[in-house]
N, C-alpha and C positions, 0 to 999 in steps of 0.2 A: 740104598732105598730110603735110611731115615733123612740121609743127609739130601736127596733129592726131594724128600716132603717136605723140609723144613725151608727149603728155598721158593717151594710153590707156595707155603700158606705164608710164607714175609712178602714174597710180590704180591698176594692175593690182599692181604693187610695193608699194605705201603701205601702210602699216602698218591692218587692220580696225580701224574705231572700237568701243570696247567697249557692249553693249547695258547702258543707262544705268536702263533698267526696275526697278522697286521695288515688291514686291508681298507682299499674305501670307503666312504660313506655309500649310504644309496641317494638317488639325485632327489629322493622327499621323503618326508616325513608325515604328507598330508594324509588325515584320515578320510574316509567319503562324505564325514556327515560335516566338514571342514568349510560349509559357505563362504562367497564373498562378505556375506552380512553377519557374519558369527565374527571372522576374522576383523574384520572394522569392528565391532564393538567389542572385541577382545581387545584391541588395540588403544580405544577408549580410557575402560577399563584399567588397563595397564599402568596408562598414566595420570592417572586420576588420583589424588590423594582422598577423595571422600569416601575410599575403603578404608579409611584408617580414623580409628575413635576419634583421633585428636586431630585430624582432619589437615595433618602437615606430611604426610609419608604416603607417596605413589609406590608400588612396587620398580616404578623406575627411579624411585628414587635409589637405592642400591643395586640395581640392574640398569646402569645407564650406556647407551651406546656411544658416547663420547667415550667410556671408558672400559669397551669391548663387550657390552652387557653385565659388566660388571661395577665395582666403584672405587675400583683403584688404591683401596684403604687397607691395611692392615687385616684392619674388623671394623666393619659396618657400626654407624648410628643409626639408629632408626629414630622412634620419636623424640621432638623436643629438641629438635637442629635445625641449622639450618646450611642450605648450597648443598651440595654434589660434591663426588670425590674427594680426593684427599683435601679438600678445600672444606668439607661439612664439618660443623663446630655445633656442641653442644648451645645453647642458647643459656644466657646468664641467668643463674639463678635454678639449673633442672637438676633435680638429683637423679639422673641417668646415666651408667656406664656403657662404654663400646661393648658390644656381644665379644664374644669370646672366640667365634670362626670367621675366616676369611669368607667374604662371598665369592661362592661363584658364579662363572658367568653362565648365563639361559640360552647363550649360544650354543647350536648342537644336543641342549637339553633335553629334546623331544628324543636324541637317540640313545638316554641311558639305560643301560644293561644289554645293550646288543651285544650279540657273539658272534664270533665267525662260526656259520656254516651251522648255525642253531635259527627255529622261527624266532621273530620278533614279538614279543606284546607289549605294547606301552601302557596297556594297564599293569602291568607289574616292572614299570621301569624303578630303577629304586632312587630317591632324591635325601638329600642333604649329604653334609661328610660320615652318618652314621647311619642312611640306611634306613631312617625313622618311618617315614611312608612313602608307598608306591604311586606312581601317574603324575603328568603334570598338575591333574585337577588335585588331586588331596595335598600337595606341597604350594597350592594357588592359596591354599585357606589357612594354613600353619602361622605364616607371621600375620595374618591378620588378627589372629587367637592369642600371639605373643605380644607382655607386656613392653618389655624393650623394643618391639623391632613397631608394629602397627596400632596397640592397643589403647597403654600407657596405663593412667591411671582412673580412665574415664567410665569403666566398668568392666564387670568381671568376664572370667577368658569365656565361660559358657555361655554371654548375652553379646558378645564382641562377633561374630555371625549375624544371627538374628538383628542386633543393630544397624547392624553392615545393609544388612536388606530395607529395613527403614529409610534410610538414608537416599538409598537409590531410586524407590518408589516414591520419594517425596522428590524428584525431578524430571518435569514432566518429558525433557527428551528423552531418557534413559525407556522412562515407561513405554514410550513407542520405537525405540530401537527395540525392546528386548521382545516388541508384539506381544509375546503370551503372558502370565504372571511371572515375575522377578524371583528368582528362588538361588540358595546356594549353588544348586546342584548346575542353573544357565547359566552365572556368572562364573566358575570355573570352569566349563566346560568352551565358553567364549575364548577364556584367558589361555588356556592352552592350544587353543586352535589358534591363537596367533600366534603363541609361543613356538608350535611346530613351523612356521616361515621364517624363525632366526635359526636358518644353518649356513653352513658353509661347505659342503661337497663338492669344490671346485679347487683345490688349496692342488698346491704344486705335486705334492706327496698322492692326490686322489688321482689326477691326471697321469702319475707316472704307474701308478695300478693300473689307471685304465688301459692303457699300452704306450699311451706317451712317455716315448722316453727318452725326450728331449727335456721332458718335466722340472727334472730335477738334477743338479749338477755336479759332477764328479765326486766331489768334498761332499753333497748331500747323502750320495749312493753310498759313498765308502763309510759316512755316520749312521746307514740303517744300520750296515751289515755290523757295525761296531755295539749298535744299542743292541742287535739282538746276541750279538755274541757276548758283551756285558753280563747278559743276566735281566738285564731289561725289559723285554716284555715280556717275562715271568709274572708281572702282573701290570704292568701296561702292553695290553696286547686286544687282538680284536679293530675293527672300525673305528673307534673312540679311543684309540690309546689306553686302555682302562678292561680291568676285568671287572672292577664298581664292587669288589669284595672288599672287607674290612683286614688291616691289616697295621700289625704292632712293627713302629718306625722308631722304635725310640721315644715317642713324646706323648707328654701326658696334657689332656685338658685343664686347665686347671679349676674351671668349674664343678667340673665333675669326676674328675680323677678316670675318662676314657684314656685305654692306649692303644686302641684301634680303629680306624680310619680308612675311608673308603679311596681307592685308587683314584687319585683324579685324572681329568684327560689330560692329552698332552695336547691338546688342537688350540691351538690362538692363542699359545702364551705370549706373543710379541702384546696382545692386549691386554694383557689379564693378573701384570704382575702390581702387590707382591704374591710370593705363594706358600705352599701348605698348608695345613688346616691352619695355622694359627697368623700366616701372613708373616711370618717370620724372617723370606729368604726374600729379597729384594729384584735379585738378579737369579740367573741359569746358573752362572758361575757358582754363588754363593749354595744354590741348591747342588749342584753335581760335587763340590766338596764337602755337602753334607755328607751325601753319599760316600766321597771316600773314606770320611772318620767311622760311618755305618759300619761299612765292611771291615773295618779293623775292629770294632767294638763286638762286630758279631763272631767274626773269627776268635775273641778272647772267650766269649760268651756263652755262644752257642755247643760247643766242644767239650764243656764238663765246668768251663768257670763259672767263678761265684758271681751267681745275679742275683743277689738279696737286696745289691742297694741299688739296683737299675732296672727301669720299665723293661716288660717282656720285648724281645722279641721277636718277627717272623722266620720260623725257620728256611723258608727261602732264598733268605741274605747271603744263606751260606754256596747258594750257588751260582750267587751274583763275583764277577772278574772284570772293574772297569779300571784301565791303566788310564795315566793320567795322561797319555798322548791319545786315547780317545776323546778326551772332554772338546775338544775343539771339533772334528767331525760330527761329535753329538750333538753340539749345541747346532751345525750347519744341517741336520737334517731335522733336527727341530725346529729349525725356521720355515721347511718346506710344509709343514705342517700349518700354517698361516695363511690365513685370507682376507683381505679387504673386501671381498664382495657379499657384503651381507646390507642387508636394510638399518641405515643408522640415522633414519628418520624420526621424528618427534610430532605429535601432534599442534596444529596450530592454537586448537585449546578443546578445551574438554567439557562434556557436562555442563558440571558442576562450576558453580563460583569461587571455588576454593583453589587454583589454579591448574598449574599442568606441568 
């Protein structure tokens, strides 16, 4: 009898296993209030640098689709550069360092923190690598507030909004796009409603959900079944590849001494490397042997050894198993995972005099 209570109150205590389920996207993300005329001037918007104090940084300027909606860098510049992608340089003479996170891409963005077989709300989708704020619209207004990425040194993070709004109501097309008065609250609301038309729920891996299954190829099918018997979508799991919860990999921020980090997706890495939070791993290859030194590290680690002089980490490692004659099926059903059919269009110009 004790020894049967002591086993109902440790399952009743033990930590829920995470739902490991992996499934497609849905074919939108559009909300109702999502107009033609919101989504054109989200679009705008987007690329418009006269959101940014220093009036040189569009948010495509780091979110560019030449480089998957991303910018293909390490760590982003924001202000006080100049070019796109790994090609953007600080401009001579700026005392501004690269941010410290990899950008990611706003492709599929509109569908963070979905679950299999849970409602969706994108008002509590969660954004950045930590989780900081919820919705496309509160993560529209964050780098515009920040001094590295939108602000600079042109005034302070609380007048960096309210300027922002200045700016736009001093051009007179803006004022008749936006019809009603100009306010924080239409221009992120704009910005995300275009944001939800860069998906991609067409990738070879959504088709083979769907029933297609011609979808995906032998080497693709035998790399699911390998990631999930890995250990893998232990917390890449879900529609998004991604359970979007924070979790200790070994690595530390070094601005802020974080050691956990939110799952990223696994959708459209052909466009989007390098990766991890810190842009560290180049290639698949070089990330899936991060992973195998992981599991040796957690195996010393996790089991009673001394981590005094090493970042925590996730106890879930430990019931991660990828041999290293998976890595090559892995990396072929992560291709399946990839799509070109997204909008990777640019406006012919914008606004503002400031370019595009």
């Amino acid at each position: 009898m004790f020894i049967t209570l002591v086993v109902i109150l440790a399952a009743a205590t033990a930590e829920p296993q995470p739902n490991t389920q992996i499934e497609a996207l849905p074919p939108s993300a559009a909300l109702h209030t999502d107009t033609p005329a919101k989504i054109a001037l989200g679009r705008l918007l987007f690329f418009d640098p006269i959101l940014s104090a220093t009036r040189d940084v569009a948010c495509a300027t780091c979110h560019h689709p030449q480089h998957g909606w991303a910018d293909g860098r390490p760590t982003p510049l924001g202000v006080h550069a100049s070019g796109i992608g790994p090609a953007r340089k600080l401009v001579q003479g700026a005392a501004f360092l690269p941010l410290t996170r990899n950008t990611p891409s706003i492709l599929n963005a509109a569908f963070n923190g979905i679950e299999s077989g849970k409602p969706f709300d994108p008002a509590k989708s969660p954004m950045f690598w930590d989780n900081r704020v919820s919705s496309l619209e509160a993560q529209a207004l964050a780098p515009i507030r920040q001094r590295e990425e939108m602000r600079g040194d042109v005034c302070s993070e609380a007048d960096a909004v309210p300027a922002m709004i200045v700016r736009l109501k001093s051009i007179p097309e803006y004022v008749k796009l936006f019809e009603t008065e100009i306010t924080a609250e239409k221009v992120t609301q704009a910005i995300a409603a275009y944001e939800r038309t860069l998906i991609t729920p067409d990738s070879p891996f959504d088709r083979f959900m769907r029933g297609d299954k011609t979808a995906m190829t032998a080497e693709q099918q035998q790399g699911m079944a390998a990631f999930q018997k890995a250990g893998c979508a232990l917390c890449h799991n879900g529609p998004m590849l991604s359970d979007f919860k924070l979790h200790a990999i070994g690595l530390t921020d070094s601005a802020t001494n974080r050691t956990e980090f939110r799952t990223p997706s696994l959708r459209n890495l052909k466009h989007t490397a390098p990766y991890m939070h810190h842009g560290g791993n180049t290639t698949l290859d070089e990330v899936l042997l991060f992973y195998d030194r992981l599991m040796d590290q957690a195996a010393e680690t996790l089991e009673g050894g001394d981590t005094s002089t090493l970042p925590p980490l996730d106890p879930l490692l430990r019931q991660m198993n990828m041999l290293p004659e998976d890595h090559a099926p892995i990396k072929a059903f992560l291709e399946s995972l990839n799509s070109d059919d997204y909008d990777k269009s640019v406006p012919e110009r914008v606004p503002s005099q400031t370019g595009g």
